[in-house]
Every structure is written in structure tokens, then in C-alpha cells.
KOLDO-495336 format. One line per 5 residues: their letters; for each residue x, y, z of C-alpha. Coordinates in steps of 0.25 Angstrom, whole numbers, plus 5000, padded with zeros to 4 digits. Layout:
! residues N
A	X Y Z; ... $
This chain:
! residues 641
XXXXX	4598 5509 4661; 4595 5523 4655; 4593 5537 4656; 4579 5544 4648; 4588 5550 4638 $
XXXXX	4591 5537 4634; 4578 5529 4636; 4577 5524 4624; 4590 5517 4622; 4588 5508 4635 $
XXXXX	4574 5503 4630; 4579 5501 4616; 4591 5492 4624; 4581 5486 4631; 4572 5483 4621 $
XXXXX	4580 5476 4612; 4585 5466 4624; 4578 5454 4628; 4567 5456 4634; 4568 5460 4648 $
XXXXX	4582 5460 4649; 4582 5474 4648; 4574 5487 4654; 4576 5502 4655; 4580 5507 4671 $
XXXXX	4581 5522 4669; 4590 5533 4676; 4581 5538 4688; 4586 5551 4689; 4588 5555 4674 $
XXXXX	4588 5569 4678; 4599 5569 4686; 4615 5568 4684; 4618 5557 4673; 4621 5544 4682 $
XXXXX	4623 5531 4676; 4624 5525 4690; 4611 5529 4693; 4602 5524 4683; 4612 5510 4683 $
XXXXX	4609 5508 4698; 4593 5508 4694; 4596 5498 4684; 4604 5489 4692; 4593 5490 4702 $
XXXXX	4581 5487 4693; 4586 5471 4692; 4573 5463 4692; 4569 5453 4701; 4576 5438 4702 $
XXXXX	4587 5444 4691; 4602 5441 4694; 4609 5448 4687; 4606 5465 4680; 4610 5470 4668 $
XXXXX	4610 5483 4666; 4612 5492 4652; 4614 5506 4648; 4605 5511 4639; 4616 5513 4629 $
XXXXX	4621 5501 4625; 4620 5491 4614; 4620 5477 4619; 4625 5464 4611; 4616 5454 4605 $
XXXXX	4619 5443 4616; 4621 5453 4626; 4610 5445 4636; 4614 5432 4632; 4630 5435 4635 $
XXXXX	4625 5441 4649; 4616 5432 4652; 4629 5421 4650; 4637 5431 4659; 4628 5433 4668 $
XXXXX	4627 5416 4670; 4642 5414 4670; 4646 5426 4679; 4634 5427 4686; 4641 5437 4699 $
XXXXX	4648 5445 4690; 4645 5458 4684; 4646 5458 4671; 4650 5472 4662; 4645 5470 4646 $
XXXXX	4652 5480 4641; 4666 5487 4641; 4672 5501 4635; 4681 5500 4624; 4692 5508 4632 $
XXXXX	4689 5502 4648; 4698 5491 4654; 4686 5485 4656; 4686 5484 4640; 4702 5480 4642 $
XXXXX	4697 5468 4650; 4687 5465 4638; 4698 5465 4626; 4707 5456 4635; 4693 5447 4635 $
XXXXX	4693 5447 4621; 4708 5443 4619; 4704 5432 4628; 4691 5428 4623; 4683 5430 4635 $
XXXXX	4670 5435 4637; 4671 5443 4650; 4682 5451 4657; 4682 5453 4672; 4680 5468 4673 $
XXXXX	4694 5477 4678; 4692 5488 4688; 4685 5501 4680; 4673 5503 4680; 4663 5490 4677 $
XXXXX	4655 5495 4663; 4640 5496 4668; 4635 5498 4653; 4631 5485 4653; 4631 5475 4665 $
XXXXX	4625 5464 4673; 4628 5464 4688; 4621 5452 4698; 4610 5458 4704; 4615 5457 4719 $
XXXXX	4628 5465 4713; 4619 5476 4705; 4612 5478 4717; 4624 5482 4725; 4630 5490 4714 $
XXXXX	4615 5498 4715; 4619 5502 4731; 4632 5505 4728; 4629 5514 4718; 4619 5520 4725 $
XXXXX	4629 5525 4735; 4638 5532 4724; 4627 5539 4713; 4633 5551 4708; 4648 5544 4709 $
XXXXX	4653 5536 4699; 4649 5530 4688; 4641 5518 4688; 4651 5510 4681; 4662 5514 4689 $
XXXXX	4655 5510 4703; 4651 5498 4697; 4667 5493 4697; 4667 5497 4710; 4656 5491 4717 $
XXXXX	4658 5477 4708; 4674 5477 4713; 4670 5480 4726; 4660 5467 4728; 4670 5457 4720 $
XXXXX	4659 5456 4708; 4665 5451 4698; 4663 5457 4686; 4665 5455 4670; 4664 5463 4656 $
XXXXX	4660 5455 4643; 4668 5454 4632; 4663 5458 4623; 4653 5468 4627; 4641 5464 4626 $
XXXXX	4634 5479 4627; 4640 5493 4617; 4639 5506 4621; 4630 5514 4611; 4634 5529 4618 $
XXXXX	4622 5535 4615; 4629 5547 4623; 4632 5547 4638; 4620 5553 4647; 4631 5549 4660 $
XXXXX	4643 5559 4653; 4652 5548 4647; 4650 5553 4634; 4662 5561 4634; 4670 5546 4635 $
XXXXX	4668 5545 4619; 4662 5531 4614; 4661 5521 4623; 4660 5508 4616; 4662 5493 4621 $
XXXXX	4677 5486 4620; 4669 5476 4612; 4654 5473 4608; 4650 5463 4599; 4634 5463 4597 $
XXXXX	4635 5450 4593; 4644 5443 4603; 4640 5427 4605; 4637 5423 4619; 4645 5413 4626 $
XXXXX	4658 5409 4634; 4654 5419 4646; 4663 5412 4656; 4674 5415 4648; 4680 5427 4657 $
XXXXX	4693 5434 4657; 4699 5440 4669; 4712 5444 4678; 4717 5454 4669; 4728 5463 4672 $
XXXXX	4730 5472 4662; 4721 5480 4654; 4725 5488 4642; 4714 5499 4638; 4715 5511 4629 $
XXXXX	4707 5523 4634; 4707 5538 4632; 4719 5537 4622; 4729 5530 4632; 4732 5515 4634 $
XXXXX	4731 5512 4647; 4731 5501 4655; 4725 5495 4667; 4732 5486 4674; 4729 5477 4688 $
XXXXX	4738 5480 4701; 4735 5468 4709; 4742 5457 4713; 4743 5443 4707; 4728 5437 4707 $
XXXXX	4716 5433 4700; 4711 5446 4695; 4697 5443 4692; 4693 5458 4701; 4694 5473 4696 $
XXXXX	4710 5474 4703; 4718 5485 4704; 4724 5491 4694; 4734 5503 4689; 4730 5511 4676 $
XXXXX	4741 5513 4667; 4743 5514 4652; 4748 5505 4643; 4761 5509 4639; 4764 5509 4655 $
XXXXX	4760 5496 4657; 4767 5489 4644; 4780 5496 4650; 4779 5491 4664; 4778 5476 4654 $
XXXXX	4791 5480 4649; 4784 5484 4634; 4786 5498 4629; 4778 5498 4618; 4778 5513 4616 $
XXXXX	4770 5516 4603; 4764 5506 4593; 4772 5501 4584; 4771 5511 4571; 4763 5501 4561 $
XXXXX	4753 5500 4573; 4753 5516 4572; 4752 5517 4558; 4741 5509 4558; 4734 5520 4566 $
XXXXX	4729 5529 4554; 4718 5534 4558; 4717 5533 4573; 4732 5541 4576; 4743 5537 4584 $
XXXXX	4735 5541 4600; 4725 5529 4599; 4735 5520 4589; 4746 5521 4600; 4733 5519 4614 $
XXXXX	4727 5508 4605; 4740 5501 4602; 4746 5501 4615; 4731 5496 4621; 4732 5486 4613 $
XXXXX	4745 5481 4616; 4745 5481 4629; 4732 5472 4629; 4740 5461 4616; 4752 5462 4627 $
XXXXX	4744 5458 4639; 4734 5448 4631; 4748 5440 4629; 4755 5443 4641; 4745 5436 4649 $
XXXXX	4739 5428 4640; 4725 5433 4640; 4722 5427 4626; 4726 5413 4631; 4721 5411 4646 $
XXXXX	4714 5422 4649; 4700 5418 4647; 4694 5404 4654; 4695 5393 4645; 4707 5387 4635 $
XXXXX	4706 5392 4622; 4698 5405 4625; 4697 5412 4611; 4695 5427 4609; 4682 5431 4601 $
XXXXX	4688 5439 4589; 4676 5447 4586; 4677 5451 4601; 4693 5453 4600; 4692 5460 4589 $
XXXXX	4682 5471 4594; 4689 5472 4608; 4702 5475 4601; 4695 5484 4592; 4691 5494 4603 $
XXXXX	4704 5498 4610; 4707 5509 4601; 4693 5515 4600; 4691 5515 4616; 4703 5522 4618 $
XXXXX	4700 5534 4609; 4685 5535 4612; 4688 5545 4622; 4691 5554 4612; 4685 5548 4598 $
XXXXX	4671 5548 4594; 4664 5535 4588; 4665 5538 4573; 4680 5543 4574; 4683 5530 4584 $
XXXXX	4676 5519 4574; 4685 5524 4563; 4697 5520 4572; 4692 5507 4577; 4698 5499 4566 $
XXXXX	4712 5505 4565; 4713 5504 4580; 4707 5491 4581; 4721 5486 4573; 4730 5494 4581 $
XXXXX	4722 5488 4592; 4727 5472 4586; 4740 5476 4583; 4744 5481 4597; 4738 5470 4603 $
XXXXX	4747 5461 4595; 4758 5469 4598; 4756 5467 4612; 4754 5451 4611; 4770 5452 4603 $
XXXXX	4775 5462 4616; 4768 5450 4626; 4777 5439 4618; 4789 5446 4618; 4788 5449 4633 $
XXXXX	4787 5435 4637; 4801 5434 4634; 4807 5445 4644; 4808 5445 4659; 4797 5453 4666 $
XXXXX	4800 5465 4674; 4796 5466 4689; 4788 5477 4691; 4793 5479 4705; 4804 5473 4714 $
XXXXX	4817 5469 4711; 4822 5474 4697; 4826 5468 4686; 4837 5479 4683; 4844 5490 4689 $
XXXXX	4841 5505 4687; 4852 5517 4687; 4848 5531 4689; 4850 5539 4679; 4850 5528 4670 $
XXXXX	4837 5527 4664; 4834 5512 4670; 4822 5510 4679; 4827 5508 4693; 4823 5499 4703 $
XXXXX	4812 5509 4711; 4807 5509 4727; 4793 5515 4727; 4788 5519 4740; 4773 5524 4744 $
XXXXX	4768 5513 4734; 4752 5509 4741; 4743 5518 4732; 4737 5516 4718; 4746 5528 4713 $
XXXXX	4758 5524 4718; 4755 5513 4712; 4752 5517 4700; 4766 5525 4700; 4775 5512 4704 $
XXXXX	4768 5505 4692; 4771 5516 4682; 4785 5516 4686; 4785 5499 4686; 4782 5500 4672 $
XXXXX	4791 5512 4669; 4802 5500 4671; 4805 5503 4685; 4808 5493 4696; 4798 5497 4706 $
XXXXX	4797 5490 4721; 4787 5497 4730; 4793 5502 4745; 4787 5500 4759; 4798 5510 4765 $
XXXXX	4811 5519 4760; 4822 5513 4754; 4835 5519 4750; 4840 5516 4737; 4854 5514 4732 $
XXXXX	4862 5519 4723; 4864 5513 4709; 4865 5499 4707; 4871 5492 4693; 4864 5482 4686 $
XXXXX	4876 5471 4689; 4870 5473 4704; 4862 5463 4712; 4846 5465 4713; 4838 5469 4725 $
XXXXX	4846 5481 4729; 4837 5495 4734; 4830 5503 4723; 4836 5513 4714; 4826 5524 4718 $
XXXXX	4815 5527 4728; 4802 5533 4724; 4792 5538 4735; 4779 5539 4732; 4774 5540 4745 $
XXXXX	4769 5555 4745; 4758 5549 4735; 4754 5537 4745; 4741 5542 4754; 4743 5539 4768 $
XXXXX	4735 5527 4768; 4738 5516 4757; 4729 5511 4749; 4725 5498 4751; 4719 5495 4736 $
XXXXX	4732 5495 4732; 4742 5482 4734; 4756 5489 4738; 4769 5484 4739; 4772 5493 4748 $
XXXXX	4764 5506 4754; 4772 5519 4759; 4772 5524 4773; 4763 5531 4778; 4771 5541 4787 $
XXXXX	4778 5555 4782; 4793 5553 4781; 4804 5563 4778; 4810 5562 4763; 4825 5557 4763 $
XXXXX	4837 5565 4764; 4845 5562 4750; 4854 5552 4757; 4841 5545 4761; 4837 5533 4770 $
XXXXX	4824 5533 4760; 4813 5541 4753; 4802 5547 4761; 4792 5555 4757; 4780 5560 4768 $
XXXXX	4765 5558 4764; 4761 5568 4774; 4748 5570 4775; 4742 5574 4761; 4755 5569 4753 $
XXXXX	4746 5558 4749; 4742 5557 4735; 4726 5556 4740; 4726 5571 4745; 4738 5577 4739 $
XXXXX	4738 5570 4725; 4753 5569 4725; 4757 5583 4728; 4766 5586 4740; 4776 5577 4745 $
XXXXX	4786 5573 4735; 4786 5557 4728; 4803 5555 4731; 4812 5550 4722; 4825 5545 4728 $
XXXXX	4837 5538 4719; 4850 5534 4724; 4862 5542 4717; 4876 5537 4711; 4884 5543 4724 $
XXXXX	4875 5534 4734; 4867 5546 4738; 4851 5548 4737; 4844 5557 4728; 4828 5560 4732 $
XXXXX	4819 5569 4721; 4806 5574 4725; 4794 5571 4715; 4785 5581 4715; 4772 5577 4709 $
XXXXX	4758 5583 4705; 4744 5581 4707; 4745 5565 4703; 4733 5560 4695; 4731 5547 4688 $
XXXXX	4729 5531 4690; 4733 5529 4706; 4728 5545 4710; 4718 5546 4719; 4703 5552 4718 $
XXXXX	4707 5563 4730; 4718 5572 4723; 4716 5585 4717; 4716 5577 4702; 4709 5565 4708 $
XXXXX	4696 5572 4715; 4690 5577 4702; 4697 5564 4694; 4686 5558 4704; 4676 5567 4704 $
XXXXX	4674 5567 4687; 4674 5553 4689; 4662 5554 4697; 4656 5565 4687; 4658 5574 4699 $
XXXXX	4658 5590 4695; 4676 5593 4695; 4677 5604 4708; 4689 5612 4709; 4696 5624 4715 $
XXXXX	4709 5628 4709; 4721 5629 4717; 4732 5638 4717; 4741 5626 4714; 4738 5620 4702 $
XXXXX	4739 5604 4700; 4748 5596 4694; 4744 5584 4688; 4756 5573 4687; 4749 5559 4680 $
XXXXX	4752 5546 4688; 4759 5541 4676; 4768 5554 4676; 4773 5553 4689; 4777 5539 4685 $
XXXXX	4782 5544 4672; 4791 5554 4680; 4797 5544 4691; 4802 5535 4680; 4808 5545 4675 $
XXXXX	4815 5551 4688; 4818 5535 4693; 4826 5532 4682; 4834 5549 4680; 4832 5554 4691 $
XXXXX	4828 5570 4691; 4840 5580 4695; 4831 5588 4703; 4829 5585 4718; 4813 5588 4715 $
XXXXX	4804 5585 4704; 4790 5589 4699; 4781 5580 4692; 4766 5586 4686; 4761 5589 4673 $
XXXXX	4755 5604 4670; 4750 5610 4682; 4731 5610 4682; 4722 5621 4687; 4711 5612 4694 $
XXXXX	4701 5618 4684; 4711 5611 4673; 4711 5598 4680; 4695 5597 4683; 4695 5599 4667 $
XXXXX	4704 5590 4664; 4697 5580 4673; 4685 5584 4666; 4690 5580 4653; 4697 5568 4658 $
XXXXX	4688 5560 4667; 4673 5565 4664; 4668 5580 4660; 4661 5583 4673; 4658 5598 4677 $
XXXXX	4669 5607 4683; 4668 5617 4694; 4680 5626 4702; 4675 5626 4716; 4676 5639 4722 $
XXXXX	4683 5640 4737; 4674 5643 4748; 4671 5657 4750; 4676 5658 4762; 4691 5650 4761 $
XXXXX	4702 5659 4758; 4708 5663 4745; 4720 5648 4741; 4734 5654 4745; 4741 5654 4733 $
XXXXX	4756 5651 4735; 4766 5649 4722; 4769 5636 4720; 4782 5629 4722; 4788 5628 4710 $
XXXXX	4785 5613 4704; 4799 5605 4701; 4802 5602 4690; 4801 5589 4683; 4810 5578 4680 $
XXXXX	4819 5580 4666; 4812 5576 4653; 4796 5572 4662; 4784 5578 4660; 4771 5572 4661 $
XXXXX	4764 5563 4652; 4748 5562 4653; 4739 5570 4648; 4731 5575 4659; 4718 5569 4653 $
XXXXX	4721 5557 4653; 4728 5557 4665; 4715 5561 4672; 4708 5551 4664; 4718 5541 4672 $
XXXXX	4716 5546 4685; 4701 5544 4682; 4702 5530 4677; 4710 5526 4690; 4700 5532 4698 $
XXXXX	4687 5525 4694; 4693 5511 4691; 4703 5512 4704; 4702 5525 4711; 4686 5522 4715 $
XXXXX	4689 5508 4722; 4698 5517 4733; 4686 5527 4733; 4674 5523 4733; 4667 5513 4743 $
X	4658 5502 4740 $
């Protein structure tokens, strides 16, 4: 598939194919707005008669030299599947590959982001419902991102090779995905021998991945099971995740950064921490041993090798160019090998101590004041956000249980104490739970849905009213209070009101003032806005957990507190949307003639926040997180198939 600019690259592709395999479908409205979607729809409609199966190609990629005979083997051994043949350097998709290496697969079941379309076979019935689906949303999303959406939806199974058998040649983006920098494979070896297709690899859980200069993590909410579909799963980063395992490996070791001369300590440290976090849960679950079919499955080195070697570079294309990254590759590639060792050693010694329950009954006794985590009651726990928030604390070290109603909690208990007594505090984050609960997400315990009236400081439980428009959906976390209630030495109750900001980030949804143009530069939708008299407030979803750690183990001596990072104009934040998620036009929207001038009031002074907080992310990056939750977790609450 191809637009006229680029003509002559898709024939040259096609001609050096066998013959036949190939031919040319073209963008039918070349004229009009750049659309991958629209030109991949005529390709996956053009399937000849009596085939089974359709590949399609973009016009820019360079294909290995048993490309046809590997697919032709995939196509025989998975022959409902759809089947992805190449993956970025920086995606989870890419993550699920290097754990394909480790174990010496030669395909991954696909995780939930989008499904790489630069290369892919789909069975014909299933390309011809992808074609009406699509249909139905031209000028949305892009094509790869609908493509996850309608495979999860139908059940398709769905695989990415390992290696890949096509590379991205970036002749320069005609769709507007050059500002994305270099965007090469997690592994291509032209020469990669065919064979062993049944071997796959899937269930994983954990998914370490280095991208835009952090080391994040992607890691699967669901309940005990197979794990063979797309799942459910909370975006964290890697330092987050090692911590909830009980490993704070802070920064790498200082040989690993002296051996970062060239590359500087950034992408030494986003490197090293991907890395280790993938050594650690290669061995913590044995993905080297049993996590392919077959006894005795042995990993390729050649396809190791170039899987490991690509973590660093994908996780500083962003804001590298090709020369400068290949000069880096090697240096990174051996602080690539020696975190992953690192993290096979933390696995080992890990064996050896007790795990720590992530919720229920504690395995130790907090003391406010003290510094210890305490033993936590959560109410209003049934969204993605909120569950984002109970995670980060979990991991934090707190001992977090999930409430259906109120509870009081008592005073201090002693270590020398008998377990199973009440909870040391009580947060409520029902004022971010929308009225109706969302059913994607498997709670514990959901908050009710009624207003109730906050709780005198002698207290018979926390309430806190989600009145209409308290809900995060419509007021983005602004308004009612979250509540903190601790109890204090003298047997009495103390409550503090957290006043938050505009909350934005993994769990947020598309509706809020941050959200709607997150969403609508996803879309490559113009950003429209009209400033307020009230500024925003950003506050990052890892701030805010960030913050109640804080307050849970010293609490603040005000009775009110205010969390947010630097107040934004909405022309500041539609820029740094734009800069963040995809550099689409910006306009103010003038109000209607005839609507009266905004009353401008002065507004309440903002409390002030907890001694020694303030926030953490940079608000880049955190909009880039919000835009990564949305189009891998966000679009399955949105959109309909």
C-alpha cells in the first residue's frame, strides 16, 4: 500500500518479491488529509479470489530474505490468527518480543496496544470485517490502533514474530509520525532461517519497555488465568514496579554508569533499569526454562543479541537522530547485558525472602508518625484511576485492603499486637468514582453510589458526596475533597481534606478538561479551546500517589491540603499536548457573540501542600502517559465495535 509520492518504492518492493506475491493498491484520495486507514482498507479489500489469507505492506519497508517462506509456515501453523511481522524498538509489543528471545520462541502473543499493521497477514473472513469497521470510524484513529481494537473485540488471536521479519526504512512520514524520530524494528535479521513456527510464547504479565527517556512498565491486572488475550493492565514505571517486589534498586550500580561515556547518565540509568527489570522477571518466572513449548527450548543468540541490543536506542529515538543513536548502540547494548544480569542475581536472592501481600492482612504494623507504612482502607476503589492510585500506594509498601462501606479506624496498635484489627487510616477516594462503576474493571469493592455527609472528628466513618459532577468523568477531580482520616494517640479521630487538581495520566479519562484534547490529538483532531478565568492545575496520577504516601505515614498538621503542580492557561496546556502526543493545529474558540462576558471572581486561595511535597513529572511526559492509557486502555471504554 502507497501513496503517489511514494510510488516508486512500493513497485521496487514489489518487484523484487516473488512473483505475484505482491501488488501496488494505492491511496484513493491522495489529495485529501493524509490517512493510513484509508488507503489500508483498499488493500485489505483487494484480496484475490480463493485466497485465505492477506498480506499487506507498507511501501517503506525492507523485507527479510525468507520473509514468504516464514509466513507461509505461520500462516499453516496458526492459520486463525493474525499475525504482526514486525514490532518497534520502544513498544510492549517489542517487550513481548525480547522475552520471545530469552525464551527461544519465534512468536509472542500480541499485548494490548496497538497491533503493528506495517506488515501483517489477517484471514481473509477477519480482513473483511476489520474493512466495515473501519469504514465506520475514517478520520479517527489510526489504523493500527483500530486494528487492536476490533481483533480484541472478536476473540482473534493474534501473534508478533520474533524476529521481525520486515524493517522500517523511514523514507519520511507522509501520515505525521516523523516527529516520532527513528522508528526501527526490536529485532530484524535479513537472514533469519525459517522453522520451528509452533514454538510460541504467551501469558505474559510483565512488560518492561524503555520509551521517551523513562522505564516503564506495563503490567497485567487480571485475575489468575491463562493469559493468552490483550488483558487489562496498569501502566507504571519500572522503578514503581521493582518497589512493589520489594527491590529498590535506585540508580545503576556506579561501574554500570561509568560504563556510559558517551551516552550520559539519562539513557544509562532508562537503559539499565529496563533491562533489569526484564533479567528480574526472566528469572522470577522462569521465562528461559518453560516459557516456550517444548523441553529444552534454546534462545537463538544472534536473535538475543539484536533484541537486547535495541532497548537503549528505542528509548532515546524520541529525541536522537540516526547517526548520533548508532553511535550509542554498542555502549548501550552492554549496559543493556549487564542490567539484565543484575536483575537474574536480584530474582535469586529474592527467592529466599517472604512475599509481601499486596492487599489484606498485613504482615507488620504501621505507627503514625513513625514513618512505617500502615495498614490502609480504601474506599471508592471500582475505576481504572482509582486503581491505578491503590496500586502505587501497594507498592509504595502500604498495606492496602479495598472497602465496600466506612469503617472507623482505631487508635495505634503495637507490633506485639494480634493481627486482623481495623485499619490505621481511612482514605476516600470516592469523589473520583463516577456514578456508575465501570464494569471493565474487576473490583474488590465499589463505592456507593449516594452523597453522604463528611464525618464529625469523633466519627462513625469517612463520607464523602459524589454529587452530581463530583465525578472524575465531568469534574476531573476538582471539587469535593478525597479524605484522609487517621486515628490520633488520645483515642480521638483526625479527618484532612485533600484538595486535588485537574488529575491526568494512566486511569484519567478522555472527558475532562486534560483528557478532551489528550483524546482529540490522538485522533489528529485540531486542539480547541477557550481560556478560563480559572487556570488548570495539573496534578500527575503518580503525584497524587506520591502525596498520600506521604500524608499516610506523617500526616500533614493542617486540617486542609492542596495537591497540583504549576497552575496552566488552556493555551499552555493545548501546546504542551501538542508537543507531547502529536503536533496537530491549535485554535482558541472564540465565545458566541451573543453569551455574556465569564464572571470573573478571585479565586479561593489554593491550601497549601504537605511539608517537604511537591510534584514530580514533568508535564510532558506525563501527557505522554495519559495518551498511552488512552489508546491502549482508554479506547476499549469508548469506542464501539
Amino acid at each position: 500500500m502507497t501513496h503517489p509520492k511514494r510510488r516508486a518504492a512500493a513497485e521496487r518492493l514489489a518487484q523484487a518479491a516473488p512473483p505475484g506475491a505482491l501488488r501496488v493498491v494505492m491511496d484513493p484520495d491522495p489529495a485529501g488529509k493524509p490517512s493510513v486507514l484509508r488507503t489500508a482498507l483498499c488493500a485489505w479489500s483487494a484480496i484475490e479470489d480463493g485466497a485465505t489469507h492477506q498480506l499487506v505492506v507498507q511501501d517503506d519497508m525492507i523485507l527479510s530474505d525468507t520473509f514468504f517462506a516464514r509466513a507461509r509456515m505461520a500462516i499453516q501453523e496458526m492459520p486463525d490468527a493474525a499475525l504482526a511481522l514486525f514490532a518497534l524498538w520502544d513498544s510492549r509489543n517489542g517487550a513481548a518480543v525480547r522475552f520471545g528471545a530469552l525464551a527461544g520462541a519465534r512468536w509472542v502473543a500480541a499485548v494490548n496496544e496497538y497491533f503493528p499493521c506495517v506488515a501483517i497477514i489477517l484471514p481473509r473472513e477477519v480482513a473483511a470485517g476489520f474493512v466495515a469497521f473501519g469504514r465506520r470510524h475514517l478520520d479517527s484513529w489510526p489504523d493500527d490502533i483500530l486494528m487492536n481494537r476490533y481483533l480484541r473485540a472478536h476473540g482473534i488471536p493474534a501473534y508478533v514474530s520474533v524476529p521481525s521479519l520486515a524493517e522500517h526504512e523511514d523514507h519520511g512520514s507522509i501520515s505525521g509520525n516523523a516527529f516520532r524520530g527513528p522508528r526501527r524494528s526490536v529485532c530484524f535479521l535479513p537472514s533469519d532461517v525459517p522453522g520451528r513456527e509452533d514454538v510460541r510464547l504467551s501469558g505474559l504479565r510483565v512488560l518492561p519497555f524503555f520509551k521517551h527517556g523513562v522505564a516503564q512498565c506495563a503490567v497485567r491486572a487480571d485475575g489468575p488465568g491463562p493469559g493468552d488475550g490483550p488483558g487489562h493492565w496498569l501502566h507504571v514505571t519500572c522503578e514503581q514496579y521493582l518497589e512493589g517486589c520489594g527491590l529498590r534498586p535506585g540508580r545503576p550500580q556506579p561501574a554500570i554508569v561509568g560504563m556510559a561515556e558517551a551516552s550520559g547518565p539519562a539513557a544509562a540509568t532508562g537503559t539499565w533499569l529496563t533491562a533489569f527489570t526484564m533479567g528480574f522477571v526472566q528469572q522470577r518466572d522462569g521465562l528461559d526454562r518453560t516459557g516456550a513449548p517444548g523441553s529444552g527450548t534454546v534462545p537463538d543468540p544472534a536473535v538475543l543479541a539484536e533484541a537486547l541490543a535495541t532497548v537503549g536506542p528505542g528509548g532515546i529515538s524520541y529525541a536522537q537522530p540516526e547517526e548520533r543513536i548508532a553511535e550509542l548502540r554498542d555502549e548501550l547494548a552492554q549496559i543493556t547485558l549487564a542490567g539484565v544480569e543484575a536483575g537474574r542475581e536480584a530474582a535469586d536472592r529474592l527467592r529466599t525472602r517472604p512475599a509481601r501481600p499486596r492487599t489484606g492482612a498485613p504482615l507488620r504494623v504501621g505507627v503514625l508518625g513513625t514513618g512505617t507504612p500502615l495498614r490502609v482502607g480504601v474506599l471508592g476503589t471500582g475505576t481504572p484511576l482509582t486503581e491505578h492510585l491503590v496500586r502505587g500506594l501497594s507498592d509504595a509498601g502500604h498495606h492496602v485492603t479495598p472497602l465496600d462501606r466506612p469503617t472507623v479506624p482505631e487508635a495505634p496498635t503495637t507490633p506485639e499486637e494480634p493481627p486482623g484489627r481495623p485499619y490505621d487510616a481511612l482514605l476516600d477516594l470516592t469523589p473520583l468514582t463516577p456514578l456508575t462503576p465501570d464494569p471493565q474493571v474487576p473490583a474488590t469493592a465499589t463505592a456507593t453510589a449516594t452523597a453522604t455527609a463528611t464525618a464529625t472528628a469523633t466519627g462513625t466513618g469517612i463520607g464523602a458526596g459524589i454529587g452530581a459532577g463530583a465525578g472524575i468523568g465531568t469534574a476531573t477531580g476538582r471539587g469535593t475533597p478525597l479524605t484522609l482520616k487517621y486515628p490520633s494517640t488520645t483515642g480521638e479521630f483526625r479527618e484532612v481534606a485533600v484538595h486535588v487538581g485537574d488529575l491526568y495520566g494512566p486511569g484519567c479519562p478522555h472527558d475532562g478538561r486534560i483528557g478532551r484534547l489528550v483524546w482529540d490529538a490522538l485522533r489528529s483532531y485540531p486542539l480547541t479551546f477557550q481560556e478560563s478565568a480559572e487556570p488548570l492545575r495539573p496534578l500527575h496520577v503518580s503525584d497524587l500517589v506520591g502525596a498520600l504516601s506521604a500524608m499516610l505515614r506523617t500526616p500533614p498538621p493542617e486540617a486542609a491540603t492542596g495537591l497540583a503542580g504549576a497552575p496552566v492557561s488552556a493555551s499552555e496546556l493545548a501546546e504542551a499536548v501538542r508537543t507531547a502526543v502529536r503536533p496537530v493545529p491549535i485554535a482558541e474558540t472564540p465565545p458566541a457573540p451573543s453569551a455574556a462576558p465569564p464572571h470573573r471572581t478571585e479565586e479561593a486561595p489554593w491550601p497549601s501542600a504537605p511539608p517537604g511535597w511537591k510534584p514530580a513529572t514533568d508535564l510532558t511526559y506525563g501527557l505522554h502517559t495519559h495518551a498511552q492509557w488512552l489508546a491502549y486502555e482508554g479506547i476499549h471504554r469508548a469506542l464501539d465495535v
